[in-house]
Backbone as a printed PyTorch tensor [residue, N CA C, xyz], in Angstrom:
tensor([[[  93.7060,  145.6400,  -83.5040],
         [  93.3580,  145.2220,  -84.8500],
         [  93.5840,  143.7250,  -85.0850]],

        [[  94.7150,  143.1010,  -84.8610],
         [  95.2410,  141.8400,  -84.9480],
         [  93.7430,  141.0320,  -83.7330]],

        [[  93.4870,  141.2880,  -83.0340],
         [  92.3290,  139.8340,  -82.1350],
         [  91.0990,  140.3970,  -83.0950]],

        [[  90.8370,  141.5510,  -83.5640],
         [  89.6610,  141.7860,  -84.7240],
         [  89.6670,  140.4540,  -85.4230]],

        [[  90.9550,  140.6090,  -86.2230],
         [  90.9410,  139.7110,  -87.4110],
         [  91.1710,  137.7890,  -87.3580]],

        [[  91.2050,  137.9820,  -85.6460],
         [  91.0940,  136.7920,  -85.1790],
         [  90.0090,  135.9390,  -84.8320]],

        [[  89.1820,  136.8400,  -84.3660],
         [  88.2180,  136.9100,  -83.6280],
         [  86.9180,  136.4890,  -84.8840]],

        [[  87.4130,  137.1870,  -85.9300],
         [  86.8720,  137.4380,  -87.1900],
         [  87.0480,  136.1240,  -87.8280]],

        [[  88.0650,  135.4130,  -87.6900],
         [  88.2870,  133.9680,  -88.1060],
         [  87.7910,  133.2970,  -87.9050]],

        [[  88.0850,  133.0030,  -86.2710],
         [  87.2490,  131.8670,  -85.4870],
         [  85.6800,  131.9840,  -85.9340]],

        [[  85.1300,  133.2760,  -85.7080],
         [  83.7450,  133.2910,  -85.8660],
         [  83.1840,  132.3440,  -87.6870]],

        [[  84.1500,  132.9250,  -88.3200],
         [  83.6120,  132.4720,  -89.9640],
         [  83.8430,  130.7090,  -89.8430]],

        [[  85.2060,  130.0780,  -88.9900],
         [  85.3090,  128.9540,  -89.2110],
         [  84.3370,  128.0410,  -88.2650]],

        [[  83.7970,  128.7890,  -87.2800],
         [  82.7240,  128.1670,  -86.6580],
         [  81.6450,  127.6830,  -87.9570]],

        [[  81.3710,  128.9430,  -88.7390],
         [  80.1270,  128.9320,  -88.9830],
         [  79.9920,  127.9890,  -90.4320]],

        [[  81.1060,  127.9650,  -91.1470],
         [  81.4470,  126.7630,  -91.9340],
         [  81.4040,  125.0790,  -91.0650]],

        [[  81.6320,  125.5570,  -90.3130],
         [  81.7990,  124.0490,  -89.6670],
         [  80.1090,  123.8200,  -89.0560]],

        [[  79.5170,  124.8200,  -89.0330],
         [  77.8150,  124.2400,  -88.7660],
         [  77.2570,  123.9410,  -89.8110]],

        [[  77.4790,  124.6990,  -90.9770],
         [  77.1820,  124.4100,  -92.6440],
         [  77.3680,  122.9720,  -92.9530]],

        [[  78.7110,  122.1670,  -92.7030],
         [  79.0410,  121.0220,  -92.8950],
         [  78.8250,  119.9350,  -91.3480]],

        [[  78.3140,  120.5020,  -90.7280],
         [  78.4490,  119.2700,  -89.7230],
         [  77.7860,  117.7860,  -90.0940]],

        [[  77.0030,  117.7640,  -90.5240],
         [  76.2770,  116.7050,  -91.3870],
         [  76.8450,  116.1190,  -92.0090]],

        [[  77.9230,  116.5540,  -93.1840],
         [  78.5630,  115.6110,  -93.9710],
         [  80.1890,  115.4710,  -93.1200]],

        [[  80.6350,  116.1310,  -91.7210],
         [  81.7270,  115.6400,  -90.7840],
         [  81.1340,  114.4310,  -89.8590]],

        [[  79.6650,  114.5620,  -89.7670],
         [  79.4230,  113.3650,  -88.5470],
         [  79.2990,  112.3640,  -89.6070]],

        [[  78.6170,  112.3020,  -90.7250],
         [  78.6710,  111.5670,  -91.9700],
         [  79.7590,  110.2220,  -92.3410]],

        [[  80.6360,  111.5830,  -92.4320],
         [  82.1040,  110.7460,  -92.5970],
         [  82.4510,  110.3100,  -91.9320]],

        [[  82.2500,  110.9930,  -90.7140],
         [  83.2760,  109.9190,  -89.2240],
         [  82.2460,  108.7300,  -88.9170]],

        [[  81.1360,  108.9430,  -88.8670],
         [  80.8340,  107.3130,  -88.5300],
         [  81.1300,  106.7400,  -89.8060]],

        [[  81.4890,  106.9810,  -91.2870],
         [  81.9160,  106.0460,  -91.7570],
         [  82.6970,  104.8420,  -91.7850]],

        [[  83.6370,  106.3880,  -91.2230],
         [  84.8890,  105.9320,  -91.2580],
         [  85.0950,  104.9790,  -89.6000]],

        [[  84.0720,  105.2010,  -88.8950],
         [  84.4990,  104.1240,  -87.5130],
         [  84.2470,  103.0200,  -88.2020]],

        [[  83.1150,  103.0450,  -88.7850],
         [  82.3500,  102.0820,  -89.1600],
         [  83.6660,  100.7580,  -89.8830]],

        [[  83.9510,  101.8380,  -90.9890],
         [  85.1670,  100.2810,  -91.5100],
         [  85.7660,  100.1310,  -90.9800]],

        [[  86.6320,  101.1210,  -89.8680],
         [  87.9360,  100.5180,  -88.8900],
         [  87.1610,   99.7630,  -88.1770]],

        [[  85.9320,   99.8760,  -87.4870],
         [  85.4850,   98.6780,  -86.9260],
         [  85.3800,   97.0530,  -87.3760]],

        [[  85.2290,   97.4020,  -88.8510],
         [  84.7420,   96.2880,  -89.0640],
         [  86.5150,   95.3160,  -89.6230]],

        [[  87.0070,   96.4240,  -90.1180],
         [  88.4020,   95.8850,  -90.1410],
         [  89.0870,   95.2940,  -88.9630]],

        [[  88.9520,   95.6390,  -87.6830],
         [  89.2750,   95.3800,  -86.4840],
         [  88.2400,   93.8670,  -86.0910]],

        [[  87.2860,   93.9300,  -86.4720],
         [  86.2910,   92.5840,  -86.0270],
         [  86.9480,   91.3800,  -87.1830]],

        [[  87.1680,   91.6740,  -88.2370],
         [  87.9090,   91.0350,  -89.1180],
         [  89.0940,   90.0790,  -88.7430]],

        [[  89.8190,   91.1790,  -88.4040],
         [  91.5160,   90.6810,  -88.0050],
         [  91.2520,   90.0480,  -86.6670]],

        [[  90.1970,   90.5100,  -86.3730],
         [  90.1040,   89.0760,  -84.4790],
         [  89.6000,   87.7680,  -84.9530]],

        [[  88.8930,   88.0620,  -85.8190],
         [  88.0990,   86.7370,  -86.7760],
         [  89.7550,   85.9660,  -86.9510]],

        [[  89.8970,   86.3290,  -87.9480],
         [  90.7750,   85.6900,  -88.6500],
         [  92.1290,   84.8430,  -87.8180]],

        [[  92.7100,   85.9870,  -86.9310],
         [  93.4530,   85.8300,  -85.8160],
         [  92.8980,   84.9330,  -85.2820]],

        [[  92.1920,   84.9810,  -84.4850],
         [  91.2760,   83.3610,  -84.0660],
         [  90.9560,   82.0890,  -84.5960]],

        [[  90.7300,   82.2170,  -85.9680],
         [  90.4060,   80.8030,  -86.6240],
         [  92.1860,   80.3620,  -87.0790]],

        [[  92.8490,   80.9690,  -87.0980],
         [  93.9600,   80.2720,  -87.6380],
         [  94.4580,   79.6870,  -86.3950]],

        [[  94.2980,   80.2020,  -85.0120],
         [  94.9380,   79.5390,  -83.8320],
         [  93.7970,   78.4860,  -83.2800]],

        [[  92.3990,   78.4410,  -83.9810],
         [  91.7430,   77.3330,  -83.8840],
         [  91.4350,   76.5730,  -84.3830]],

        [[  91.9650,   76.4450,  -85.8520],
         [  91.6960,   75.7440,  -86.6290],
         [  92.6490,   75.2960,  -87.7890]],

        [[  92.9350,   73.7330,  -88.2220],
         [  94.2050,   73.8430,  -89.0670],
         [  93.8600,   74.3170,  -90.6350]],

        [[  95.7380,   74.6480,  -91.0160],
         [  95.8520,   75.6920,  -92.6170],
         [  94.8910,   75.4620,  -93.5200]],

        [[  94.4210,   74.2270,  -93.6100],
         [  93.6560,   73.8670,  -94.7100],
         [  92.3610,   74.2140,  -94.8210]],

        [[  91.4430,   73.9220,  -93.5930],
         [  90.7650,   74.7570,  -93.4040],
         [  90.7950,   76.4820,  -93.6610]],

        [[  91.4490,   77.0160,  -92.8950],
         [  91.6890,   78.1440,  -93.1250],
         [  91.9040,   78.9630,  -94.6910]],

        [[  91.7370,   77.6080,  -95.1930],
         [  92.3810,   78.0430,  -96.7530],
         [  91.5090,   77.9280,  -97.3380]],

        [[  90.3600,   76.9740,  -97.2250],
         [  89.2260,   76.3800,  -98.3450],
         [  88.5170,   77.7220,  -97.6300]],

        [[  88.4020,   78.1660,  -96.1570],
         [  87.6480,   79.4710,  -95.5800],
         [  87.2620,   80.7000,  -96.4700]],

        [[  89.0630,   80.5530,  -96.9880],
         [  89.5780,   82.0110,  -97.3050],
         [  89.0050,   82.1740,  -98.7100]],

        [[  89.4260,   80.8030,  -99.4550],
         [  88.6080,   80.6080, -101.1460],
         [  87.5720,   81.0090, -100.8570]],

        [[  87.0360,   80.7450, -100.1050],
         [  84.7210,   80.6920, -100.0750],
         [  84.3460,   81.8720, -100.4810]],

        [[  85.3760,   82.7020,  -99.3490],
         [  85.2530,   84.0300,  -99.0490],
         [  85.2900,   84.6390, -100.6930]],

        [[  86.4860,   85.1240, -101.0190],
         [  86.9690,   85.2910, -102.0250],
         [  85.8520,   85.4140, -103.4420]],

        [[  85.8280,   84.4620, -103.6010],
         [  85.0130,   83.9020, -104.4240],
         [  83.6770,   84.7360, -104.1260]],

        [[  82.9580,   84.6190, -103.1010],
         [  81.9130,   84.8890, -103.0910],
         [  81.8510,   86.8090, -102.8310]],

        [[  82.5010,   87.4880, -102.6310],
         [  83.1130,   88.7500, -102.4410],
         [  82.9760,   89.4970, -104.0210]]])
């Protein structure tokens, strides 16, 4: 009785999860999508401050800002 009602599970949570697969692949490339772009960000940034001096980096950061 107990692998019935197991068996019985798995099968229903499969079949929810084909119902929604669309809005799970949805979300996950969203969601790569901003950690990616958060990650391309912080190399940006990381980089111009070790190539370039504060001040720069600062009038950069206003532009940004501002225009955001």
């Amino acid at each position: 009785m107990p692998v019935d009602l197991v068996r019985t599970a798995i099968i229903r949570a499969r079949r929810e999860l084909r119902k929604s697969a669309a809005l799970v692949l949805n979300s996950s490339a969203l969601a790569i999508g901003t950690i990616a772009a958060a990650g391309l960000g912080f190399v940006y940034w990381w980089l111009a401050a070790r190539l370039f001096p504060p001040e720069v980096i600062g009038k950069a950061a206003a532009l940004l800002s501002v225009m955001a």
